[in-house]
C-alpha positions as CSV (number, residue, x, y, z in Angstrom):
1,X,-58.7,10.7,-37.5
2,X,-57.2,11.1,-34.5
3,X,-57.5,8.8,-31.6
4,X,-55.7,7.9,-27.8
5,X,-55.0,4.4,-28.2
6,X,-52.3,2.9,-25.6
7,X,-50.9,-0.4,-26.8
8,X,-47.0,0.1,-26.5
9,X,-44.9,-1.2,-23.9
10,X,-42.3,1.7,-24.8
11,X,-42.1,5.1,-26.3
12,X,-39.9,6.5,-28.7
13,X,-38.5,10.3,-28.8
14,X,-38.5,11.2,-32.8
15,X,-39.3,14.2,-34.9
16,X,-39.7,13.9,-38.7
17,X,-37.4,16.1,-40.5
18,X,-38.7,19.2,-43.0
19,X,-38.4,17.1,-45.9
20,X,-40.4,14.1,-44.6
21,X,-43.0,16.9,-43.2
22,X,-43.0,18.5,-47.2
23,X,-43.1,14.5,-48.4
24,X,-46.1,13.9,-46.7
25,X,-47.7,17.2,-47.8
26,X,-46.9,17.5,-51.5
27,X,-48.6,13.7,-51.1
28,X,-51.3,14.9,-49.5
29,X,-52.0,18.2,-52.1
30,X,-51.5,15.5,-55.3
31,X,-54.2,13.3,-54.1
32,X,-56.6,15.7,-52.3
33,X,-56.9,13.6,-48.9
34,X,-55.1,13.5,-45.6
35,X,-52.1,11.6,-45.0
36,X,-50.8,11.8,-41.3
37,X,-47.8,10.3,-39.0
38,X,-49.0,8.8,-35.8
39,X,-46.5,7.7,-33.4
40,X,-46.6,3.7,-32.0
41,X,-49.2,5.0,-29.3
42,X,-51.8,5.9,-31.8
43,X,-50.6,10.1,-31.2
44,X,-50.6,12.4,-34.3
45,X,-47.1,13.5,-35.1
46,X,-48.0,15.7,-38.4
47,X,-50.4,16.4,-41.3
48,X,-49.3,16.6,-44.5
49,X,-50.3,19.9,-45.0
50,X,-51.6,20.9,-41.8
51,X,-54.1,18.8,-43.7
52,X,-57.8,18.3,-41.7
53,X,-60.0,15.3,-41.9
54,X,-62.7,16.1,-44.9
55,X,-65.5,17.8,-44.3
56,X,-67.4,14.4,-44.5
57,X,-65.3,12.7,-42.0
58,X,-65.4,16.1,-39.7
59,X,-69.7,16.0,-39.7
60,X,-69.3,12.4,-39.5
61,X,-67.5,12.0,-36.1
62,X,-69.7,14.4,-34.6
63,X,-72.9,11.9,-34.9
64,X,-71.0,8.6,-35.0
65,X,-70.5,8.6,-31.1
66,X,-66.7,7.3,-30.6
67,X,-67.2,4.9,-33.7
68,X,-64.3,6.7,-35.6
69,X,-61.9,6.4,-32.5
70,X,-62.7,2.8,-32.0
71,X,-62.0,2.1,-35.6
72,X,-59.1,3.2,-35.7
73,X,-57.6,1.8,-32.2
74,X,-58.6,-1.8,-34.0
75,X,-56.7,-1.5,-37.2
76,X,-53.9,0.1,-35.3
77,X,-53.5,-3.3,-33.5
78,X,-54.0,-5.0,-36.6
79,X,-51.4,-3.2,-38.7
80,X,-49.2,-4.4,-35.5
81,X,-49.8,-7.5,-35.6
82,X,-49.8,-8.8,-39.4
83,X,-46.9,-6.1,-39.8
84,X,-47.9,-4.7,-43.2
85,X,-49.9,-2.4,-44.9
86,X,-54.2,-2.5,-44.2
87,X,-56.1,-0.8,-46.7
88,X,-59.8,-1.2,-45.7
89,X,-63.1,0.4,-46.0
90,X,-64.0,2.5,-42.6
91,X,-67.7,2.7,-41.2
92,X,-68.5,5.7,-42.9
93,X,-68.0,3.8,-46.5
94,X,-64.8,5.8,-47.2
95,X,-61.2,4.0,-48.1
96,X,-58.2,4.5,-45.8
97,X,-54.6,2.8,-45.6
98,X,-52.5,2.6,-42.5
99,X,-48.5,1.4,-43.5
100,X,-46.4,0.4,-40.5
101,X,-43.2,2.4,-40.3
102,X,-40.2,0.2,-39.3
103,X,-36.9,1.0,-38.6
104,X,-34.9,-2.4,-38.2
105,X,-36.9,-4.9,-36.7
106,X,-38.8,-2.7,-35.0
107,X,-42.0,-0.8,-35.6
108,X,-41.9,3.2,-34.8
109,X,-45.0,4.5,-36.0
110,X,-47.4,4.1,-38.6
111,X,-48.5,6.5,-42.1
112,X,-52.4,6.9,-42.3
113,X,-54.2,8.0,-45.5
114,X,-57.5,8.8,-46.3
115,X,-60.5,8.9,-47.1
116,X,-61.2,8.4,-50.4
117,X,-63.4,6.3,-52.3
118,X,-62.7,3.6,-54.5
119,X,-64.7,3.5,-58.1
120,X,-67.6,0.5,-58.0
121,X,-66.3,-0.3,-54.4
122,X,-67.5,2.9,-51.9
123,X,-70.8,4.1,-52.0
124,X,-72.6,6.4,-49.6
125,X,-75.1,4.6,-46.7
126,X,-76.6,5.4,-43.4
127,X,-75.5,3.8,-40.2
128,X,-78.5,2.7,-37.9
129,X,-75.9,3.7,-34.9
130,X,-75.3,7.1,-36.3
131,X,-76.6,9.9,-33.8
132,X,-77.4,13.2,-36.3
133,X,-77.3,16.1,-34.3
134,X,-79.0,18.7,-36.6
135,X,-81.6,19.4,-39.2
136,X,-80.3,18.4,-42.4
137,X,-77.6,16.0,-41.8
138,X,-77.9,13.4,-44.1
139,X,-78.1,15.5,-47.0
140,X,-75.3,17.5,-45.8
141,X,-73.4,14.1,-45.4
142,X,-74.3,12.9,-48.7
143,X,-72.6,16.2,-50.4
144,X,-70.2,15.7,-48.0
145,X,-69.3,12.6,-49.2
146,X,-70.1,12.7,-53.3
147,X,-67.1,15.5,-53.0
148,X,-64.5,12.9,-51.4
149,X,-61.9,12.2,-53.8
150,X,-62.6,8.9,-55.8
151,X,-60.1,6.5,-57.8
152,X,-60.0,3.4,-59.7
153,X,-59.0,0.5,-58.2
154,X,-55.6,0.5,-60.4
155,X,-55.0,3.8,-59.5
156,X,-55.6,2.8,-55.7
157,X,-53.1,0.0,-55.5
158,X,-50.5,2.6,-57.5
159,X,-51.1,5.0,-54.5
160,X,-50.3,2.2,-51.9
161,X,-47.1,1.3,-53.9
162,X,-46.0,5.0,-54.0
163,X,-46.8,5.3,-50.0
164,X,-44.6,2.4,-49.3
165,X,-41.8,3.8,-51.1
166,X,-42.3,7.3,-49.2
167,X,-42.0,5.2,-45.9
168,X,-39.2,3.4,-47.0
169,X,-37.6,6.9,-48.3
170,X,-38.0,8.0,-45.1
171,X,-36.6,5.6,-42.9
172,X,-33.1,5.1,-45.4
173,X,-32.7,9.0,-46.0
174,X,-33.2,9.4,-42.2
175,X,-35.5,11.8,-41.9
176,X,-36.7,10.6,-38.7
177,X,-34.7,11.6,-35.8
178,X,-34.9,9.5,-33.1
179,X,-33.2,10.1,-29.5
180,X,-31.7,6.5,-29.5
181,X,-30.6,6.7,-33.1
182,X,-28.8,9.8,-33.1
183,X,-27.5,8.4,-29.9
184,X,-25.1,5.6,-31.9
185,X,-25.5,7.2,-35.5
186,X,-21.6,8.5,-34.7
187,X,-20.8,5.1,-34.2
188,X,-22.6,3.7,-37.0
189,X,-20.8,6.0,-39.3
190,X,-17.2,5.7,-37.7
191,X,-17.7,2.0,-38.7
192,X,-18.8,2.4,-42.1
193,X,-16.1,5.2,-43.0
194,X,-13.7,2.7,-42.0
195,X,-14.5,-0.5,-42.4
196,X,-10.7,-1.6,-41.3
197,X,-11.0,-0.6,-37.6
198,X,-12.2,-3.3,-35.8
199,X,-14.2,-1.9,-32.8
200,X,-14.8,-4.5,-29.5
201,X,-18.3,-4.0,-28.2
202,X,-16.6,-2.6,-24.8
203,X,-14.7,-0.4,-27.0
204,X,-17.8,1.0,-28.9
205,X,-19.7,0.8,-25.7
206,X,-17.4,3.0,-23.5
207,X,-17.2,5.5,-26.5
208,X,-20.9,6.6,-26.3
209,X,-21.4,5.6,-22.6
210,X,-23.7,2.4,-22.4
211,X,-22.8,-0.7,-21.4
212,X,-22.3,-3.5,-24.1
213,X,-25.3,-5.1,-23.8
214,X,-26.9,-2.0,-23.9
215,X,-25.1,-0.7,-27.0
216,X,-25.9,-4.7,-28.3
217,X,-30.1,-4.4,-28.0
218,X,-29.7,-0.3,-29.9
219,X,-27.6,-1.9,-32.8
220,X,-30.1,-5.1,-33.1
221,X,-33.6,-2.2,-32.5
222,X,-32.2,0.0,-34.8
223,X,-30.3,-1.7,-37.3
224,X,-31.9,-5.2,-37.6
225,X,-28.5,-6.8,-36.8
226,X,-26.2,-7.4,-34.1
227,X,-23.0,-5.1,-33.5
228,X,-20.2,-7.6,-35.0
229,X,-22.9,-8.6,-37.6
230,X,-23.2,-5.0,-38.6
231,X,-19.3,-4.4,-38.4
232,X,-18.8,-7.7,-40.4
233,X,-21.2,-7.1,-43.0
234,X,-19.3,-3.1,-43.5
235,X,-16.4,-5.1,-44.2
236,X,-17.6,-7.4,-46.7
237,X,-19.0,-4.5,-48.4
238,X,-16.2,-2.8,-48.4
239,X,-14.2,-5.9,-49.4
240,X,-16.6,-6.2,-52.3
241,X,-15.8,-3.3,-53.6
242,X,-12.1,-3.9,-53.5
243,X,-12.4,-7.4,-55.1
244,X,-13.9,-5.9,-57.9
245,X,-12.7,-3.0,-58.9
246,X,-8.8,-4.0,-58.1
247,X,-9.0,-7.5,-59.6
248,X,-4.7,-7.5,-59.3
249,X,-4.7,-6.9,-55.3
250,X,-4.4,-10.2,-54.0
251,X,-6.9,-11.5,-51.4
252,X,-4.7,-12.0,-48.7
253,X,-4.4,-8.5,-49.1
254,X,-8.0,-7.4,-49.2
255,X,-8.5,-9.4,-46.2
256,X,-5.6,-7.7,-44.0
257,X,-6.7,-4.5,-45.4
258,X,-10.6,-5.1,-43.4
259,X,-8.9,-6.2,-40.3
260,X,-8.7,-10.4,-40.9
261,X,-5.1,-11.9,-39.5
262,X,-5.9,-15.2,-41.3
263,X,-7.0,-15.2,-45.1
264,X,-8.8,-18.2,-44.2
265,X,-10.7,-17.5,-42.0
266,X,-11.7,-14.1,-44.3
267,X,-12.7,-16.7,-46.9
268,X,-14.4,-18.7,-45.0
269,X,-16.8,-16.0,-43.1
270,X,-17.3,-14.4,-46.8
271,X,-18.8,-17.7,-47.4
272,X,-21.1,-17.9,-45.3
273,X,-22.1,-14.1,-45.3
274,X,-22.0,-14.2,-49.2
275,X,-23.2,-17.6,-49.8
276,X,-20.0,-17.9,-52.9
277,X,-16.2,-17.5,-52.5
278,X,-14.4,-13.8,-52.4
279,X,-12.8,-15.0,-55.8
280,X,-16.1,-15.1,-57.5
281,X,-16.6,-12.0,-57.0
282,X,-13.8,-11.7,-59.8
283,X,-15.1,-13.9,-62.6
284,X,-17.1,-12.2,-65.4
């Protein structure tokens, strides 16, 4: 269903790549109902499938005045603010999910499914506030509706589960391209191809032409974590990896090899990144 709401402060520039396009519609063709990508403003981005509302839903917004649009506005806002998927029954007694899309910390859009109906949970009634506008309507709705596809609760919840690992396949594969992302995604893989280079913020600033705290509030949006967070944690990973499968090298040496001076000082931010010491790493 599509709908004009208006709620964000910002906008964001992103096209979903083929495969998150044929994701969405090999989704939609399994389970016989429409899953769509709306941007953060409540736009449509794509249809799996080029996929239209169902009939039902179609014959439904004609007589249902703006009810359809209002709806979903509301659960827009709400899967904004609880931050997490809303499956809920919509006022024409059909099931659909919205599943925020996050990227970071940040939410970029949301995935939108439906309708279906739920077995012993969705059954067909009329809305006092519905407006028919021909002969026939509610019987037309009724067929409408008794052709919707219908699931079992357990098979409902296994569809949610799948849908959130779709979203979270498309965010880590990034299939999403995104002005700002591809903006630093050079930068982001310069520092985790070598995790040894230690970059200053000016440094990493001046190479793709923001300032620092500029470059800062991208990494933080984007990533979830600050510029030397994300260039510390690349070198603990890469330092992990080291530790274990070179057991002889000694630490010292691992530490020089990421960029640390002082061995201590290695040890002691390991510590508090990794919670144990580098050595541990080691035992077993």
């Amino acid at each position: 269903m599509h709908n004009q709401m208006k709620t964000s402060s910002f906008q964001i520039e992103y096209l979903l790549q083929p495969k998150a396009r044929q994701l969405l519609g090999h989704f939609s063709s399994l389970l016989h109902f429409r899953t769509t990508f709306y941007s953060l403003d409540g736009e449509v981005v794509c249809a799996g499938l080029d996929c239209p509302s169902s009939k039902y839903c179609q014959l439904l917004w004609t007589a249902s005045e703006g009810q359809c649009d209002a709806q979903n506005r509301k659960m827009f806002k709400q899967v904004l603010l609880q931050n997490k998927c809303i499956c809920y029954t919509c006022h024409g007694q059909l099931t659909e999910a919205i599943l925020p899309v996050t990227l970071g910390d940040r939410t970029i859009g949301f995935i939108m499914i439906g309708q279906f109906r739920i077995l012993g949970k969705n059954t067909f009634s009329i809305s006092k506030d519905w407006n028919p506008k021909s002969p026939g309507f509610y019987r037309r709705l009724q067929q409408y509706y008794e052709k919707t596809p219908i699931y079992s609760q357990q098979q409902a919840d296994s569809i949610l589960q799948i849908l959130q690992l779709m979203a979270d396949y498309i965010i880590t594969h990034y299939l999403i391209t995104m002005k700002d992302f591809d903006l630093i995604q050079p930068l982001i893989d310069r520092i985790q191809n070598n995790p040894a280079e230690t970059l200053t913020i000016q440094e990493a600033a001046t190479s793709i032409g923001r300032s620092p705290s500029s470059l800062f509030q991208l990494f933080k949006t984007l990533t979830g974590k600050g510029f030397r967070q994300f260039q510390i944690e690349c070198k603990l990973n890469e330092a992990d990896r080291l530790l274990k499968i070179f057991p002889q090298i000694p630490i010292k040496e691992i530490a020089e090899q990421m960029g640390f001076t002082d061995p201590l000082y290695f040890s002691r931010l390991y510590r508090k990144y990794r919670g144990v010491s580098p050595s541990s790493q080691r035992l077993g």
